[in-house]
C-alpha positions as CSV (number, residue, x, y, z in Angstrom):
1,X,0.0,0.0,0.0
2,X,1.0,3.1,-1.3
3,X,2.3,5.6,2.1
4,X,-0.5,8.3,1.0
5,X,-3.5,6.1,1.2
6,X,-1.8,4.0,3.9
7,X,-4.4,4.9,7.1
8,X,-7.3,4.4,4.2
9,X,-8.6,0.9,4.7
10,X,-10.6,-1.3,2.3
11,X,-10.3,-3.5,-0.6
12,X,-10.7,-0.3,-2.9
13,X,-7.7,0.7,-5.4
14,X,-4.8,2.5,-4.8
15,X,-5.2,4.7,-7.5
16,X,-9.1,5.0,-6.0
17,X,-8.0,6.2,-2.9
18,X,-5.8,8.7,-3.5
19,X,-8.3,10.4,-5.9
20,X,-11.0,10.3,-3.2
21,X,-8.4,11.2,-0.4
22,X,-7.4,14.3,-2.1
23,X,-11.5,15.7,-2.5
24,X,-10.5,19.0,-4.0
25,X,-8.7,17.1,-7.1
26,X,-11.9,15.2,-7.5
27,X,-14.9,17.9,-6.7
28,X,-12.8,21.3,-8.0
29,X,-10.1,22.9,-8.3
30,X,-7.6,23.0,-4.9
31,X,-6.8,26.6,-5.6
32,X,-10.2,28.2,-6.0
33,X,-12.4,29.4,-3.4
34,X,-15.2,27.4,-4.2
35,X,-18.2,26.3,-2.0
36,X,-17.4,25.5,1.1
37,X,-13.8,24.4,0.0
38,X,-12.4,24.8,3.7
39,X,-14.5,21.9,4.6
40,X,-13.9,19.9,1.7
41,X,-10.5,19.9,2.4
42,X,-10.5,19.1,6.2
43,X,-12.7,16.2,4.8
44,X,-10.1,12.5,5.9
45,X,-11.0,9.9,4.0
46,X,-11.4,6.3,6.4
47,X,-12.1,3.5,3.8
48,X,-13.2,2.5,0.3
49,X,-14.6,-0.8,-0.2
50,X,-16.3,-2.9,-3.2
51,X,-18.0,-5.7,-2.0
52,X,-20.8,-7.8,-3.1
53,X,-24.5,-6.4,-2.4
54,X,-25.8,-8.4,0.8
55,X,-29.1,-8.4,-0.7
56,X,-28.4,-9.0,-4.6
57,X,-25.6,-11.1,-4.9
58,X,-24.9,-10.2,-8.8
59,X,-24.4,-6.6,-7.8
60,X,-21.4,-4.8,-6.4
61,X,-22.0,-1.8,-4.3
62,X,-19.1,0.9,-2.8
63,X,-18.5,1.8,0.7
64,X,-17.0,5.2,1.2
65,X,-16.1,6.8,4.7
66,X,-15.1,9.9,5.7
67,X,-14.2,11.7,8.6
68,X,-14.5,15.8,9.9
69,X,-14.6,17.6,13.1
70,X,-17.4,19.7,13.4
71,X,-15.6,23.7,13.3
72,X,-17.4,27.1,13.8
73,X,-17.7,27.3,9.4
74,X,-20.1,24.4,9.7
75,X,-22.7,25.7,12.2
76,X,-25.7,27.4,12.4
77,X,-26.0,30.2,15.2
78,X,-27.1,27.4,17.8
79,X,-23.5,26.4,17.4
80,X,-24.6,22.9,15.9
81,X,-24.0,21.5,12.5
82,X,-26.0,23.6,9.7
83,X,-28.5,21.9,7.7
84,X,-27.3,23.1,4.7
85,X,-23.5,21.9,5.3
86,X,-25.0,18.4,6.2
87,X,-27.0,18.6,3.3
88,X,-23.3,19.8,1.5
89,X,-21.5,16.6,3.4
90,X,-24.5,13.8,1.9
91,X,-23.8,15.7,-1.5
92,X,-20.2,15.5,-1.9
93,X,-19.4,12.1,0.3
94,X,-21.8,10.1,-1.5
95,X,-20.7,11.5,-5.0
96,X,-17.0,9.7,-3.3
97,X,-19.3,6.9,-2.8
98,X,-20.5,6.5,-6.4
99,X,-17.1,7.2,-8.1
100,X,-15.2,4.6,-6.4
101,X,-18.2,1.9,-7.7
102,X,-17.6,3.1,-11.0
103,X,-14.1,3.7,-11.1
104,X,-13.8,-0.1,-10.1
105,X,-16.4,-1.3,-13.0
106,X,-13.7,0.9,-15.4
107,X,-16.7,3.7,-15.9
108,X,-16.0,7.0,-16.6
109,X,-18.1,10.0,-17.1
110,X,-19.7,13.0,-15.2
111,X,-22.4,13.0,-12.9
112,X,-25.0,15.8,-11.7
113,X,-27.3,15.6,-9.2
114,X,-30.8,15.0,-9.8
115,X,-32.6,14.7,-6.0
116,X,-31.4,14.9,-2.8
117,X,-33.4,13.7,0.1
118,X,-32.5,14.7,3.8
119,X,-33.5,13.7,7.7
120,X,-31.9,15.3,10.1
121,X,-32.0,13.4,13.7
122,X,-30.0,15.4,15.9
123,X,-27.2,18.3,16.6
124,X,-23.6,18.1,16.1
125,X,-21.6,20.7,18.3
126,X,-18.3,22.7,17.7
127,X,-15.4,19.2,18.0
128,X,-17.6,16.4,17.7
129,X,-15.7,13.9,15.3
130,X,-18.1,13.1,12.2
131,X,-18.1,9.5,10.6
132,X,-19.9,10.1,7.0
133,X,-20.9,7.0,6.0
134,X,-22.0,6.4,2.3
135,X,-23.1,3.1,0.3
136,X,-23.7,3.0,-3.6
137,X,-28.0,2.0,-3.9
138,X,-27.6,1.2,-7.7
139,X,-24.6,2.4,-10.1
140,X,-26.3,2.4,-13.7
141,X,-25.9,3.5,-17.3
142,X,-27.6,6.7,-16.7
143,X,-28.8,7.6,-13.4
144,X,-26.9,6.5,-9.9
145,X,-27.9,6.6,-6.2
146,X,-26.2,6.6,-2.4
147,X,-27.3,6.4,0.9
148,X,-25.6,8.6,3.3
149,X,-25.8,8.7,7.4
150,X,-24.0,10.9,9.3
151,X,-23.1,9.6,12.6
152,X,-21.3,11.4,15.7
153,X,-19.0,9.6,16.7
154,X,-18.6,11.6,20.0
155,X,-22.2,10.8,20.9
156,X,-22.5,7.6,19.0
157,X,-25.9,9.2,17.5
158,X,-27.2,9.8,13.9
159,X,-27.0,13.1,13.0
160,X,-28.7,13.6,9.3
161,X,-29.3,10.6,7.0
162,X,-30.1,10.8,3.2
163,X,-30.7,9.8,-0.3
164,X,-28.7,11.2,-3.6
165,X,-29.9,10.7,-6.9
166,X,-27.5,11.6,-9.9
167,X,-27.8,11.5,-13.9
168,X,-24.8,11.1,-16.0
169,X,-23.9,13.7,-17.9
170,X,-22.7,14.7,-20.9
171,X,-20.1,17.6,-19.9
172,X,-16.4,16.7,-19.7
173,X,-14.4,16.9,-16.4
């Protein structure tokens, strides 16, 4: 194992992992101030595994985790996580999620999102550590979806689960 995807665990490439441990090379450009770009980059990657569906044998699904501490350009003025930077987190880590599925079935391609569906369960604080889970549903031709939960690992609690729908599309990365 390569030293810069060494503390990633999983079955998942080498070349995989670096791609979705360096976020910014994957989502935009490193140097540009895009969209919450300071949590994107604080944004450790855990593990990438392919494994066979539990349900469907035939099918392969992708396992993607991440990792953040909670800090004061996440929250809301309660001083908890924002909805909208969990809904930002479900977005981007289950995008990781769908890549690594079909980077490891040789597909290429760009995605968009179509739908995202949120629940939020309960507040996230200024240091708690987040565990972003995120699980290919179905990897197809055209259209592609995740699961994501959010879970505090400080509290051992979910935080904000949710559902992201994506089309393939036609623009070039």
């Amino acid at each position: 194992m390569s030293s810069a995807t060494s503390d990633v665990t999983g079955n998942g490439s080498e070349e995989t992992k670096a791609l979705l441990k360096h976020t910014m090379k994957y989502f935009g450009n490193e140097q540009s101030k895009t969209f919450a770009s300071s949590v994107v980059a604080r944004l450790q990657l855990a593990e990438v595994t392919i494994k066979q569906n539990a349900i469907e044998p035939q099918r392969q699904e992708g396992l993607v985790v991440y990792k953040i501490s909670v800090d004061e350009d996440m929250v809301n003025g309660g001083g908890n996580i924002h909805g909208g930077c969990s809904a930002f987190l479900i977005d981007t880590c289950s995008s990781a999620a769908i890549a690594a599925l079909r980077i490891s079935q040789g597909g290429t391609g760009f995605s968009v999102s179509q739908s995202l569906s949120i629940v939020y369960h309960a507040p996230a604080a200024i240091g708690e550590i987040l565990n972003i889970v995120n699980t290919t549903m179905t990897v197809g031709r055209r259209v592609h979806s995740a699961r994501t939960e959010i879970w505090s690992e400080t509290h051992h609690r979910l935080v904000a689960s949710g559902i992201h729908i994506m089309a393939l599309s036609n623009a070039k990365m």
